[in-house]
VOKOLGU-29669 format. One record per residue (C-alpha): residue in three letters; z, x negated, y. Coordinates in Angstrom, 2 decimals. Last residue first. Example, Ala and Ser with C-alpha at 12.3 -4.5 7.8 and 13.67 -1.06 7.14 Angstrom:
<rs>
rest:w:u:v
SER:7.14:-13.67:-1.06
ALA:7.80:-12.30:-4.50
</rs>
This chain:
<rs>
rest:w:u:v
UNK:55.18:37.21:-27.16
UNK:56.12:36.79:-30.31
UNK:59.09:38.90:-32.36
UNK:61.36:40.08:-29.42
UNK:59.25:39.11:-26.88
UNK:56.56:41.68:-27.71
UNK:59.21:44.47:-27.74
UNK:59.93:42.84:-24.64
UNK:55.99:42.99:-23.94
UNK:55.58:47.08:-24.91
UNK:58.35:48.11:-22.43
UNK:56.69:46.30:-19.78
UNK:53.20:47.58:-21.10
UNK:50.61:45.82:-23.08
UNK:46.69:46.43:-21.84
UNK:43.70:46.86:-23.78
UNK:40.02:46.49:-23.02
UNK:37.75:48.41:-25.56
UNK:36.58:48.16:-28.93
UNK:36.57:44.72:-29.69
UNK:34.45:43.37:-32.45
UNK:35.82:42.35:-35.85
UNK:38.82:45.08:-35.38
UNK:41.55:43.92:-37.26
UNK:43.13:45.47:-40.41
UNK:46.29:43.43:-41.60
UNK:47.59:43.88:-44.55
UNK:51.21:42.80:-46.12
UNK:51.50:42.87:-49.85
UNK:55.66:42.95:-51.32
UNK:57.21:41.56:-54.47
UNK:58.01:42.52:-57.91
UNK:61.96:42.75:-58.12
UNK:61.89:45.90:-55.71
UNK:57.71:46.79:-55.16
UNK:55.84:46.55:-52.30
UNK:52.77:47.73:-50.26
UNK:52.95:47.78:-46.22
UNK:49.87:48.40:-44.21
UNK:49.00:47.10:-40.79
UNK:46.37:48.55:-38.78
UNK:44.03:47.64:-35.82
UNK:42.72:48.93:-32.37
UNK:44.10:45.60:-30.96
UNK:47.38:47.46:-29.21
UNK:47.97:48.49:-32.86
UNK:47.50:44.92:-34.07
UNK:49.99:43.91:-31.23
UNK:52.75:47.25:-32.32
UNK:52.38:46.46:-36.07
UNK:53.46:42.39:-35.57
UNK:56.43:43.29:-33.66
UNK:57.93:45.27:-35.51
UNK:57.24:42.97:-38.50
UNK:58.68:40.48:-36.62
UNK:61.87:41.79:-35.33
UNK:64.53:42.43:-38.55
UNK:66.58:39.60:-37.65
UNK:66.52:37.28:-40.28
UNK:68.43:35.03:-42.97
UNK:68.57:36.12:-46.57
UNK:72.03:37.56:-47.88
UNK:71.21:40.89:-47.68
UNK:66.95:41.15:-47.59
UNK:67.26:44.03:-50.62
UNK:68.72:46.67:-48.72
UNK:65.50:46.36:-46.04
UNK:65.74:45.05:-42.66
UNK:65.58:47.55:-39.39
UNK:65.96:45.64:-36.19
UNK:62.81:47.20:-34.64
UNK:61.66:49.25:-36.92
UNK:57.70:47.96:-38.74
UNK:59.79:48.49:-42.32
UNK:61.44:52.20:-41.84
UNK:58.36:54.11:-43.61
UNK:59.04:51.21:-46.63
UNK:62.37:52.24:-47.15
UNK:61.92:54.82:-49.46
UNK:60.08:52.77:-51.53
UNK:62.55:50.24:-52.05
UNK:61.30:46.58:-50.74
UNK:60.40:43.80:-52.33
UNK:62.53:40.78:-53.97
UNK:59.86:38.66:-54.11
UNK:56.14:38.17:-55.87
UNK:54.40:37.49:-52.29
UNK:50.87:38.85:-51.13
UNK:49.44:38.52:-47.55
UNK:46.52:40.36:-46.36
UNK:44.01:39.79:-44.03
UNK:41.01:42.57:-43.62
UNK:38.45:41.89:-40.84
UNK:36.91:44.87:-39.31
UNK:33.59:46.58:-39.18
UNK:32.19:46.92:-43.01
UNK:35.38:45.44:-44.58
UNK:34.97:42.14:-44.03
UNK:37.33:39.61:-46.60
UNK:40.61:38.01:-46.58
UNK:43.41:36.75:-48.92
UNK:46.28:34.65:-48.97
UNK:48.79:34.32:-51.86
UNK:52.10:33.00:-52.05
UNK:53.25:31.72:-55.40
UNK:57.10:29.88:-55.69
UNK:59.16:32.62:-56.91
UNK:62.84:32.73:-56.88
UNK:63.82:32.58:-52.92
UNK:60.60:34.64:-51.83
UNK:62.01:36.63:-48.95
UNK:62.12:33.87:-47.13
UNK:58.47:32.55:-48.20
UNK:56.57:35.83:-47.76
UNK:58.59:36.52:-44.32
UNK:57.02:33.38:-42.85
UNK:53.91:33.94:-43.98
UNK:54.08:37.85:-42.11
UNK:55.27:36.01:-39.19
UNK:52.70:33.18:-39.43
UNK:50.30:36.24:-39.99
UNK:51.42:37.78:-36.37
UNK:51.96:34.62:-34.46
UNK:48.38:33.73:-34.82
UNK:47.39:37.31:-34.03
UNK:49.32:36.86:-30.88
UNK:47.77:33.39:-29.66
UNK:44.25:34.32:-30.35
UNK:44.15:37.56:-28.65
UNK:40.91:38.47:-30.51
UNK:36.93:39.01:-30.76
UNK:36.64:38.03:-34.34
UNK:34.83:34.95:-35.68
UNK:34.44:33.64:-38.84
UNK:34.66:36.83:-41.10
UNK:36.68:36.78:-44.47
UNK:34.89:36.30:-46.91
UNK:36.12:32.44:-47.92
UNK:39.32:33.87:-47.09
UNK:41.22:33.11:-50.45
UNK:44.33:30.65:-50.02
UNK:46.52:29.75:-52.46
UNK:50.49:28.99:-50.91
UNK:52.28:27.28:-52.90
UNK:55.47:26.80:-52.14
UNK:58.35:23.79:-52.81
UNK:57.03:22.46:-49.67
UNK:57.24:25.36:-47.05
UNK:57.53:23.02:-43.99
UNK:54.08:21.77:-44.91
UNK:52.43:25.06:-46.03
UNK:53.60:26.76:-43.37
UNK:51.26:24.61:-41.16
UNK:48.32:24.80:-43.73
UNK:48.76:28.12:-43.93
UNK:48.44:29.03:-40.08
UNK:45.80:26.94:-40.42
UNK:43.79:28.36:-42.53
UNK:43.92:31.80:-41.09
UNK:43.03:30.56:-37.42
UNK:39.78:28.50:-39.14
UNK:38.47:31.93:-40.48
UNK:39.93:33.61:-37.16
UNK:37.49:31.65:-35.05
UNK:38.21:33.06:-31.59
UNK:35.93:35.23:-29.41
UNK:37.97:36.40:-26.71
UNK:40.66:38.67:-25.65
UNK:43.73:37.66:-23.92
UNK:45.68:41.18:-23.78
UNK:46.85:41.93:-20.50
UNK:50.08:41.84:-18.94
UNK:51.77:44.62:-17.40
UNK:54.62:45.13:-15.43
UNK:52.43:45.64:-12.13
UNK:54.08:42.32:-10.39
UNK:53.70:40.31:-12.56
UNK:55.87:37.29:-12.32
UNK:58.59:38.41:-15.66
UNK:54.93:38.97:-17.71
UNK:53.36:35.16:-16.77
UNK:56.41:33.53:-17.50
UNK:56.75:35.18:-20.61
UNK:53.25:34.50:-21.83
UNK:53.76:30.80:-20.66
UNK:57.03:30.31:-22.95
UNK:54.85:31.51:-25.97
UNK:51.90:28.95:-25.37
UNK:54.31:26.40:-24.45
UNK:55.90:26.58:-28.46
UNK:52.35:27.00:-29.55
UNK:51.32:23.96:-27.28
UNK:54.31:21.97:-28.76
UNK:53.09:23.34:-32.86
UNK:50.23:21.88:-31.89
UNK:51.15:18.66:-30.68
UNK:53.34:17.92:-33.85
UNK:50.28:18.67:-35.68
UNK:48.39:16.48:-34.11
UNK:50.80:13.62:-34.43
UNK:51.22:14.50:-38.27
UNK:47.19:13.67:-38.74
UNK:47.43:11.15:-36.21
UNK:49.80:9.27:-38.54
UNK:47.85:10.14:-41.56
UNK:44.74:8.61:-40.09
UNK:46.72:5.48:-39.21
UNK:47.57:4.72:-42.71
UNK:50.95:5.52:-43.35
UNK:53.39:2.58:-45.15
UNK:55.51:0.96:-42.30
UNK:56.04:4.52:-40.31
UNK:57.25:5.88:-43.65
UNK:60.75:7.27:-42.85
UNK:60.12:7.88:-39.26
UNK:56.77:9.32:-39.66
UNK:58.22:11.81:-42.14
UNK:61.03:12.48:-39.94
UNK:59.12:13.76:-36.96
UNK:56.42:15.95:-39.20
UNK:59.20:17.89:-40.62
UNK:61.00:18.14:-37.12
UNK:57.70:18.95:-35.84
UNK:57.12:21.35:-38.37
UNK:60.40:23.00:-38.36
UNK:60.25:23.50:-34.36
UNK:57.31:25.42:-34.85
UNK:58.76:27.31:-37.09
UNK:62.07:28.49:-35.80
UNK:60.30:29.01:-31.88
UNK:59.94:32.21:-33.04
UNK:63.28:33.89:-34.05
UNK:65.89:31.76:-31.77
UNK:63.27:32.07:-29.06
UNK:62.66:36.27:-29.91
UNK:66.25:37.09:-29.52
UNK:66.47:35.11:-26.54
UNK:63.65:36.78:-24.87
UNK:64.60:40.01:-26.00
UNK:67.80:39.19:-23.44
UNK:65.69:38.27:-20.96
UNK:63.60:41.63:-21.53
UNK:66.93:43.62:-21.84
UNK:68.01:42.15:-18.86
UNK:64.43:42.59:-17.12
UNK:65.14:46.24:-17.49
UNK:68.68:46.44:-16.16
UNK:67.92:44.76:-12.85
UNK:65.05:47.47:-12.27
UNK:67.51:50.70:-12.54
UNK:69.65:49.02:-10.39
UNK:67.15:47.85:-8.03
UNK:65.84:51.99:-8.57
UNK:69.47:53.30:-8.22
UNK:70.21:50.97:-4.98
UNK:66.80:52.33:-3.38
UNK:67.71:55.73:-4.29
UNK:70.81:55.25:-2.50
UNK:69.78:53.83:0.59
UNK:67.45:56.59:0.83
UNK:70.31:58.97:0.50
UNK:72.50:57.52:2.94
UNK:69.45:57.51:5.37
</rs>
């Protein structure tokens, strides 16, 4: 009976430490994620307050809309956690559907774009495929993590560039910025939880979203590819499955990494 009672204390011990490190993921990943989001509604917030007088009404449900977005995206991420910490399996499944990754793409710059202001950021996805059997939600948060690094690590160049085509079954995104880059023998070390490259000192981060980003397109039968040059800048690609291969399904340990850059 001792023993029994034991085990049992080892395995609620065992459990309590696990969703620790996923709570405290979940912090890491708020103070990283939720940064954008809040940015455009802040952006969006103080531009109708300084020129509520002057804006057309079109304009002012233009920024209303994109305040609500960025809300849902905010809810979107708080649900996925919810929804992990009350299964009871440790698992959560991958939301695949059809999703229009075309549209997806463009806005995901378009919202960047706005907080971004003294970027440019030329989009080129005419070829890239309209739909794409998906998780929505996470491959959203994937390419605004990969825009998001292109402008941080982008302090003296202004020129971020977007481009996607079909390559015969998958969808190929990539994301090109003339920064600081990254030494080549650093590059194996990029997707590394925590790991940020020599040439990031003195730029903001926390070294999660490109970890992140490789393990979801992984978990969607994709690829992510790192090209990049110190002083020249870096080229992010993502390689997505078009049509999806088979169901997939994110472990505990999988999710807190998950919840570290996205959820």
């Amino acid at each position: 009976v001792l023993r029994n009672h034991t085990d049992e204390l080892v395995r609620l011990l065992g459990r309590e430490k696990k969703m620790t490190g996923i709570q405290r993921e979940f912090v890491s990943m708020a103070s990283h994620e939720f940064r954008t989001p809040l940015a455009i509604i802040d952006s969006n917030a103080q531009r109708l307050k300084r020129r509520i007088d002057k804006l057309e009404p079109e304009v002012v449900l233009e920024r209303v809309e994109r305040i609500r977005e960025s809300v849902e995206r905010m809810q979107y991420l708080i649900h996925r956690f919810l929804d992990f910490s009350q299964s009871q399996s440790g698992e959560m499944e991958l939301e695949i559907k059809s999703a229009p990754l075309r549209r997806l793409v463009e806005t995901v710059c378009s919202h960047h774009q706005s907080v971004a202001k003294k970027f440019k950021i030329h989009a080129d996805i005419a070829e890239l495929p309209e739909t794409a059997e998906i998780d929505r939600g996470l491959i959203e948060q994937c390419l605004s993590n990969i825009l998001s690094n292109a402008i941080k690590y982008s302090p003296e160049r202004n020129d971020i560039y977007v481009s996607g085509h079909e390559d015969e079954d998958f969808a190929v995104i990539s994301v090109r910025d003339e920064g600081v880059g990254i030494p080549e023998d650093e590059i194996p070390k990029i997707f590394n939880r925590y790991f940020r490259a020599s040439t990031s000192s003195g730029i903001a981060g926390t070294g999660i979203g490109l970890n992140m980003t490789e393990m979801i397109v992984s978990k969607h039968s994709g690829k992510v590819d790192v090209e990049s040059r110190v002083g020249e800048g870096t080229t992010v690609t993502l390689k997505l499955p078009i049509k999806a291969k088979r169901k997939k399904r994110m472990s505990e340990v999988q999710i807190s990494g998950e919840l570290a850059g996205v959820i």
